[in-house]
N, C-alpha and C positions, 0 to 999 in steps of 0.2 A: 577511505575507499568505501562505497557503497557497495550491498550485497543484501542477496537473500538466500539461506539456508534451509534446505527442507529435506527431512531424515539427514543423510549421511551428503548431500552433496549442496555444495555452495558456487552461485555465481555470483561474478560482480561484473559494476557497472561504470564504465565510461565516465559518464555525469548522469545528474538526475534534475531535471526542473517541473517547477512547481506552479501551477497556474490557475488563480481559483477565482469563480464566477457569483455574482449576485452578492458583495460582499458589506452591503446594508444592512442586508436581512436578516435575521438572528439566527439562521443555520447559511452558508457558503457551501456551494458545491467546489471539489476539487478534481486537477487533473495530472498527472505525474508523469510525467515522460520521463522511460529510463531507459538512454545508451550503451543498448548489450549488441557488443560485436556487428557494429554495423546497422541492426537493425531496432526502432522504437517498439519500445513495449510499452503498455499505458497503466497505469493505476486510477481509481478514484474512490473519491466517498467527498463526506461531508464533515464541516467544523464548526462548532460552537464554540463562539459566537463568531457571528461573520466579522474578519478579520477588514479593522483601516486602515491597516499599514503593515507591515512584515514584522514589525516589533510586538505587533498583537495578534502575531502565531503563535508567541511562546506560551505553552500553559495550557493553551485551547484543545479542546477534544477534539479529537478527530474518530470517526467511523470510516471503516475502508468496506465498500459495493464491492459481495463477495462474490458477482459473478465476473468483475474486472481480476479479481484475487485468481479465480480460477483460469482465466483467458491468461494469463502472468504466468502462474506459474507450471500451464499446461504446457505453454508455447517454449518456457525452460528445459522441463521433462522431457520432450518431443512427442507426448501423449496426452489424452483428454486427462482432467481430476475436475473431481468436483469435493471441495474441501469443508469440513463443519467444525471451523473454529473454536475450541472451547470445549468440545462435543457438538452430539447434537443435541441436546437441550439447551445449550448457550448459543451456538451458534451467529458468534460475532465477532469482530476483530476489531476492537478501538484502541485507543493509547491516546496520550497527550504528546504534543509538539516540542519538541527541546530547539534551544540554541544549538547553532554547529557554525564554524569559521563560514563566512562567506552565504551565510542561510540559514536554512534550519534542519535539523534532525529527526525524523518518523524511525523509530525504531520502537518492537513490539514480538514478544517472544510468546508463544503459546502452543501449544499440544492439539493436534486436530485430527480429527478421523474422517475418514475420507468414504467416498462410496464405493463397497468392494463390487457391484456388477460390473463397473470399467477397467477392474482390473492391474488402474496402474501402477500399484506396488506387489512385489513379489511375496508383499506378507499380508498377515490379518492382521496387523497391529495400528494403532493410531502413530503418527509419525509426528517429530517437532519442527515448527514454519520459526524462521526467525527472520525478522527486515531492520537493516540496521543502515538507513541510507541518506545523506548527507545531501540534498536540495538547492540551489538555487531559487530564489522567488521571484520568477520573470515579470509576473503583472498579477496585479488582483483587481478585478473588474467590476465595477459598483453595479452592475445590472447583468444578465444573461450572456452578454456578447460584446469581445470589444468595440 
């Protein structure tokens, strides 16, 4: 079962599919559709090296685009976040791609602090993001657009 964990509260998800663009090219944009309760929520980033086939997800690095991170896991919350992975001096969220039955695996644990002017945690503390989510890989696209 896929999910993502941030401080003390965990969703999960339906399914999740994975669809990634431009995958000639030596970084692949990606895009993750995850089925929560009816409604899509998106993820993306990018993979080194752009992926020819789903067998050559495994391994590959993935970047995940922290303002999709933030649109994710605001729309979770029911409130805006804006999150800095790592800190903020790191501020970034990568992992490599694992095998998982039927697809592949993006799971990636880290410690992030957030911006306290939005308010949306009742503490001053950095809080822990964990994504541990089980993919389909519906198409990978040799160029921008199918």
């Amino acid at each position: 079962m896929s999910r993502i964990r941030i401080g003390e509260q965990t969703w999960t998800f339906r399914s999740a599919s994975l669809e990634l663009y431009h995958c000639l090219a030596p970084e692949a944009d990606w895009n993750l559709a995850l089925d929560h309760a009816g409604a899509t929520l998106w993820l993306a980033g990018t993979v080194v090296p752009g992926p020819r086939s789903p067998e050559a997800l495994i391994g590959a690095e993935v970047s995940v685009d922290l303002r999709a991170l933030d649109e994710v896991v605001g729309a979770l919350l029911g409130r805006h976040v804006t999150l800095y992975p790592g800190g903020q001096d790191v501020c970034a969220l990568g992992f490599r791609i694992a095998a998982a039955p039927g697809g592949v695996r993006l799971a990636a644990s880290t410690r992030c602090d957030w911006d306290r002017y939005l308010e949306t945690f009742d503490h001053d503390q950095p809080v822990d993001l964990e994504l541990d989510i089980d993919a389909t890989v519906v198409a990978l696209h040799p160029g921008n657009m199918p």
